[in-house]
N, C-alpha and C positions, 0 to 999 in steps of 0.2 A: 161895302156900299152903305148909305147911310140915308139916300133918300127915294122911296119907294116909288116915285115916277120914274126917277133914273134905272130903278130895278123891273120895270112894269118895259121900259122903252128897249133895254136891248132884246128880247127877243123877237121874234117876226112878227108879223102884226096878227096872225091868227091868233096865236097863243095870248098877244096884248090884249084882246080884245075880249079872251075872255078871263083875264089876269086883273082885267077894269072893269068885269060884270061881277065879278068876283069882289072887288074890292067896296064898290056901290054897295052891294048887297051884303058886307061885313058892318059896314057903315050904317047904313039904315038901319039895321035890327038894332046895333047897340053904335047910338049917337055920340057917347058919353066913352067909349073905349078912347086908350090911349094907343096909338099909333104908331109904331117905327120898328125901321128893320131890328130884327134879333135870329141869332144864329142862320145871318145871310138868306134870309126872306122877310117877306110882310110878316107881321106879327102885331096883334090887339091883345090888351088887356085889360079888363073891368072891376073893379072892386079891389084895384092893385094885388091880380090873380092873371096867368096865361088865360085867355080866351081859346083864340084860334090864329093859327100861320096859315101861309100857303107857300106855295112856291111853281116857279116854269121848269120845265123840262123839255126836251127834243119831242120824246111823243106822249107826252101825259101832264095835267095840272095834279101836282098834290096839294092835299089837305091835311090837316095836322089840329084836330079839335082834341089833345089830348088823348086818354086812352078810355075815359067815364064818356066823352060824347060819341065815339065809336061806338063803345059796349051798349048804348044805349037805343045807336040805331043796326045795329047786326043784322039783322035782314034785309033791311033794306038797300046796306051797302053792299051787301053780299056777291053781287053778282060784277064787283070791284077788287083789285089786287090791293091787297091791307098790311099794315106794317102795324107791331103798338103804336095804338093813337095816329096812325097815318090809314090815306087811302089815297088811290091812282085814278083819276078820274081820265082814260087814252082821250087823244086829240082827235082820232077817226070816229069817235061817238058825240052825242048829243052831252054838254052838262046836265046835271039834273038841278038846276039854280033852288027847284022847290024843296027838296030832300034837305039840301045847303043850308037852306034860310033855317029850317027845322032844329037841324045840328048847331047853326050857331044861337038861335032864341034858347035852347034848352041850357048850352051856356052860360050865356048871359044869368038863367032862371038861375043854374047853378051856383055861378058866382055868387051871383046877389045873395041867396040861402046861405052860403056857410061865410058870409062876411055879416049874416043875422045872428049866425051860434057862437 
């Protein structure tokens, strides 16, 4: 698939809906990412560096900010099922969009920093 509303539209409309608060909210923080599917999800990247993916699933949204933007917020995610650089946000819970914003601005910070050294 190659174009992320096409990937955004086949699942049900819960998961789209929050698959396009998801994507707003990758959007805003970093205006200036580049956009398109990579390894069969959304995916951004900044400073020609991976940012953050995401992706739908049956009963969970993942995130995929790497394995430094996870370690970075470990507590917070904590109370989340975690892969390296992945976490499982279930679709029976609330997202936490403020945590999200967090994890991708420190990205972004991230990027920026080592496209400075």
């Amino acid at each position: 698939m190659e174009d992320i509303d096409a990937y955004i539209a086949q699942f049900p409309e819960e998961v789209q809906a929050r698959l396009d608060k998801l994507r707003q909210l990758i959007r805003a923080c970093a205006p200036d990412a580049e956009e398109k599917i990579a390894y069969g999800m959304p995916g951004y990247k900044t400073h020609g560096r991976p940012l953050v993916y995401f992706a739908g699933y049956p009963h969970h949204v993942g995130l995929y900010a790497t394995p430094s933007g996870h370690a970075r917020f470990k507590d917070a995610l904590s109370m989340y099922k975690q892969g390296k650089g992945s976490v499982q946000f279930p679709l029976d819970q609330p997202m936490p969009y403020e945590l999200i914003e967090q994890i991708v601005r420190f990205r972004v910070a991230e990027n920026k920093q080592k496209t400075l050294k």
